[in-house]
C-alpha positions in Angstrom: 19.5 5.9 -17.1 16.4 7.8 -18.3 15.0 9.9 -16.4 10.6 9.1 -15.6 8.2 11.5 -16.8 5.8 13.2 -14.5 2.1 12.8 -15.2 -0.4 14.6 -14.1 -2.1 13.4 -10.4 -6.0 15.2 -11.2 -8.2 15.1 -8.5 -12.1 15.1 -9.3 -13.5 18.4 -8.8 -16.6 17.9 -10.8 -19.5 16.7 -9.5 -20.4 12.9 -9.5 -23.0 10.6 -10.9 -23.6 9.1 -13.7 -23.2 10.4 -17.1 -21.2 13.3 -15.2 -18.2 14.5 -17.1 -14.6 13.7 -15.4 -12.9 17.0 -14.7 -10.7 17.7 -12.0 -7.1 20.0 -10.9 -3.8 18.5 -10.7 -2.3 18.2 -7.2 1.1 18.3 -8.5 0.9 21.4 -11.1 -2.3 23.4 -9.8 -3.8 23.3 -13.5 -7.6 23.0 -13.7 -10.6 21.8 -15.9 -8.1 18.8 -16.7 -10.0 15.9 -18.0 -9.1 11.7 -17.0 -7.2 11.2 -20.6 -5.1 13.9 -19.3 -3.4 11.9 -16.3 -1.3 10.8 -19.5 -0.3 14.0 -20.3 2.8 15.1 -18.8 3.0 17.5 -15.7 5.4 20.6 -15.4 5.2 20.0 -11.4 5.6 23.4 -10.3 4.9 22.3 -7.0 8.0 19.7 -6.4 5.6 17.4 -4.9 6.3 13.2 -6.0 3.5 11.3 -7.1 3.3 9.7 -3.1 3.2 13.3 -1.7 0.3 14.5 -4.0 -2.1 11.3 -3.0 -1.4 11.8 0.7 -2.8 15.6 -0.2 -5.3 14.3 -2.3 -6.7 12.2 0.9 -5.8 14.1 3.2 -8.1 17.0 1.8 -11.0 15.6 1.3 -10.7 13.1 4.5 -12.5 13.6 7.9 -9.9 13.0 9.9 -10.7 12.1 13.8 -8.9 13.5 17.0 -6.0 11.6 16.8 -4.9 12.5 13.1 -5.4 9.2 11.6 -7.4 8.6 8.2 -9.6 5.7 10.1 -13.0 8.2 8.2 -12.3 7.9 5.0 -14.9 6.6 2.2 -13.8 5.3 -0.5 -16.3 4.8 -3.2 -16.3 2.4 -6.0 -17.7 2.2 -9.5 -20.5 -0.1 -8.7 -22.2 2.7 -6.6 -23.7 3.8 -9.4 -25.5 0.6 -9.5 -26.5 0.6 -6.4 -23.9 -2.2 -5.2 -21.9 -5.0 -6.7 -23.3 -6.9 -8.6 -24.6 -11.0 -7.8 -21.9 -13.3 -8.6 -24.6 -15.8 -9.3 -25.8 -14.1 -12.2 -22.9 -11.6 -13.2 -21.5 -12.3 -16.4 -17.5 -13.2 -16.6 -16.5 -11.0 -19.3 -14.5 -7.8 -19.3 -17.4 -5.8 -18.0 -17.7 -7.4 -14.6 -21.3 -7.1 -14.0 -21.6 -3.5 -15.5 -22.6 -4.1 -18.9 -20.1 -1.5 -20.4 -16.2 -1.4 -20.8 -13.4 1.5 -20.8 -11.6 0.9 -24.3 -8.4 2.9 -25.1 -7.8 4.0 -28.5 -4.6 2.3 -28.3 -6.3 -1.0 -27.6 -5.5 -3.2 -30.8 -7.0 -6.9 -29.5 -10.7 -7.7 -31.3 -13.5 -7.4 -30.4 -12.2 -4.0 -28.5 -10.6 -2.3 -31.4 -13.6 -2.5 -33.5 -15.9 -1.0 -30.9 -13.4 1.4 -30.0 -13.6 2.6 -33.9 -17.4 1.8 -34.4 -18.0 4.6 -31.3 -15.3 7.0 -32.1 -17.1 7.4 -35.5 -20.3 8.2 -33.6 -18.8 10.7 -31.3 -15.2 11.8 -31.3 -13.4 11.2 -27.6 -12.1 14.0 -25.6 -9.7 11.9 -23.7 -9.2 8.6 -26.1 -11.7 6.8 -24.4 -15.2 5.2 -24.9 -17.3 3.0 -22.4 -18.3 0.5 -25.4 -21.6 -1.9 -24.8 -20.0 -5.3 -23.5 -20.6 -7.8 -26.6 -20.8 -11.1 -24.3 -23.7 -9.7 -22.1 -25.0 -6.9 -24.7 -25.0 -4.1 -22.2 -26.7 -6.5 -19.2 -23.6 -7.2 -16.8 -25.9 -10.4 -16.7 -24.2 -14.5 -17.8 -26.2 -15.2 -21.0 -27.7 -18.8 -20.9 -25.5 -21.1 -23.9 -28.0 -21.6 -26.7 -29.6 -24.7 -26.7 -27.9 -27.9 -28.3 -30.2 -28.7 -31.7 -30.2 -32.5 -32.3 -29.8 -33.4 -35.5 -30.5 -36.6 -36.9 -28.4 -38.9 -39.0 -29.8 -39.7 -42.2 -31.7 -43.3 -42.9 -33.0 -43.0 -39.2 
């Protein structure tokens, strides 16, 4: 039976907003200034802690916990935040981007259209990690449904 290999369990440590850089210290191995590609990466786990061990920490840490020791306080935060909220289902497009305009593409990803954006924005600007947050080509970058393009009638000759 082979054996699993230990990846890294980073916790963010820098600060957040957008445009801020991911960078944070593994909770199993201690090491720090480790970047989000590097969750991959494997982890020497000095610490002996498992994967289930380290995210109880990880919560536990940073959690205002109340008199009775349970994690009732925490807040969790999610990606559309930076938006201001989720976006309206009424007009939020139903592509990959769900609502945000912009999409997380792996440098292993080999379906089309992702592929080609992936390569069109690594030749821009090389990726630390093996990512890029490519502009969503259904919505063009709006997280927005885009109207279908109007039907053009054509007539049928001798009319």
């Amino acid at each position: 039976m082979m054996k699993t290999q230990i990846t890294h369990a980073i916790e963010r440590t820098s600060p957040k907003g957008l445009g801020q850089e991911f960078i944070g210290t593994c909770r199993l191995c201690g090491t720090p200034n480790l970047r989000a590609g590097d969750a991959l990466k494997p982890c020497p786990n000095q610490r002996g802690l498992s994967s289930d061990d380290a995210l109880i920490e990880a919560i536990a840490g940073d959690a205002d916990l109340d008199t009775e020791g349970d994690a009732s306080n925490i807040q969790f935060v999610s990606r559309y935040d930076a938006i201001g909220g989720p976006p309206d289902p009424a007009t939020m497009g139903e592509d990959q981007c769900e609502g945000m305009g912009f999409v997380p593409i792996s440098e292993n990803e080999d379906e089309e259209p992702w592929a080609s954006l992936w390569k069109e924005a690594e030749a821009k600007s090389r990726s630390d990690d093996g990512y890029h947050f490519v502009r969503c080509p259904s919505c063009n970058g709006t997280g927005k449904k885009v109207p279908p393009a109007p039907e053009t009638k054509t007539e049928e000759p001798g009319r």
